[in-house]
Each structure stands twice: as C-alpha cells, then as structure tokens.
N, C-alpha and C positions, 0 to 999 in steps of 0.2 A: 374339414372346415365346417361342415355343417354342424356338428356337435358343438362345435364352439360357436357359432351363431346360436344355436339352440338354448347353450347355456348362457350365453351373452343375454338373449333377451326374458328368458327367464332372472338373469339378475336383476335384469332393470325392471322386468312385473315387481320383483316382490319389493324393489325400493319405493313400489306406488306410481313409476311411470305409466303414463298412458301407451297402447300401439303406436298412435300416432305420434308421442315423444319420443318411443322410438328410432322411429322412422324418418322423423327428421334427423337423428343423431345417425344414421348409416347413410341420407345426402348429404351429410355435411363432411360426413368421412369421405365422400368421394365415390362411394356406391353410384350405378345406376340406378333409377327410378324403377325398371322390368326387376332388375337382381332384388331389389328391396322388397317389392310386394313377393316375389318367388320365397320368401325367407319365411312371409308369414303365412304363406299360403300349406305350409309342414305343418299338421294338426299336431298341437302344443300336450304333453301330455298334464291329466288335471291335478295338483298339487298334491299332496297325501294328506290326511285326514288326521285330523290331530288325534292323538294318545287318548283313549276311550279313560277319565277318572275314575277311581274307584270309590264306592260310596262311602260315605262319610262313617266312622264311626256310632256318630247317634244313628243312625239307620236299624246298624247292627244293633244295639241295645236297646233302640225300641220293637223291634223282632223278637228278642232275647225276652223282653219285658210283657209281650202279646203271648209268648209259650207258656213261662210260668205261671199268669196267671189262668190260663186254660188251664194248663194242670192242676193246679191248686181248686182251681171249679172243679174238674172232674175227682179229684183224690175228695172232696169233701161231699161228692151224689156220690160216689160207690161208697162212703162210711170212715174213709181210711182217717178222715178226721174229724172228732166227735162235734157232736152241732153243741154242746153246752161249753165248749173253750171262745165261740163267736160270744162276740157282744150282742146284746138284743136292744134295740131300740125303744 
C-alpha cells in the first residue's frame, strides 16, 4: 500500500497539487488525520532531471568555421599559400 500512496501523491505533485491539496483529499477519503501526515512523513524521491539537449547545430558550424580559419592562418605563415594570390589593400 505504501507504493501506491507514494505513487498516488506523486501524481497529484506533478498535476500542480499542493501537500496540503493533498492532504485534504486523503481526509476526505476517510484517512485519519496521524495516517495522513505518516504518508508524507516517507522522504518523496526528487523527480529525474530532464534529458540533457544536444547543441544546436550552428554551434557545430561555428567550431567548424573557428578551425578552418586557424588553419588557413597557419597554412599561409608556414608559406603553404602564396602571399601574392591575397588581395592588398
């Protein structure tokens, strides 16, 4: 029975009930008032943690966009491409 109390007032958490909506809902069923605080007195375990997003694709492409042009720096100071194909100002 406790599992089903457990689960019972976890369903009424996630529909936004308060404890104490609760708890009027188990005196009105006919609970005693000791039996009812004993229900909540069970440490409630914390909900789980929603599903970690994965990041956006522009993320990746701005990552993607931050290598090549380091490369392209570095491929044009070691020579690998000629300074006379740059525009000059």
């Amino acid at each position: 029975m406790r599992e089903e109390v457990r689960r019972y007032i976890e369903e009424r958490r996630a529909q936004g009930l308060a404890d104490d909506a609760i708890r009027e809902l188990f005196l009105k069923a006919g609970y005693h008032p000791a039996v009812v605080e004993g229900f909540f007195e069970v440490p409630m375990p914390a909900p789980p943690l929603p599903p970690m997003r994965k990041p956006s694709a522009l993320i990746g492409l701005a990552i993607l966009m931050l290598l090549l042009a380091a490369l392209a720096a570095l491929a044009w100071q070691l020579g690998w491409i000629p300074a006379d194909i740059l525009p000059v100002p």
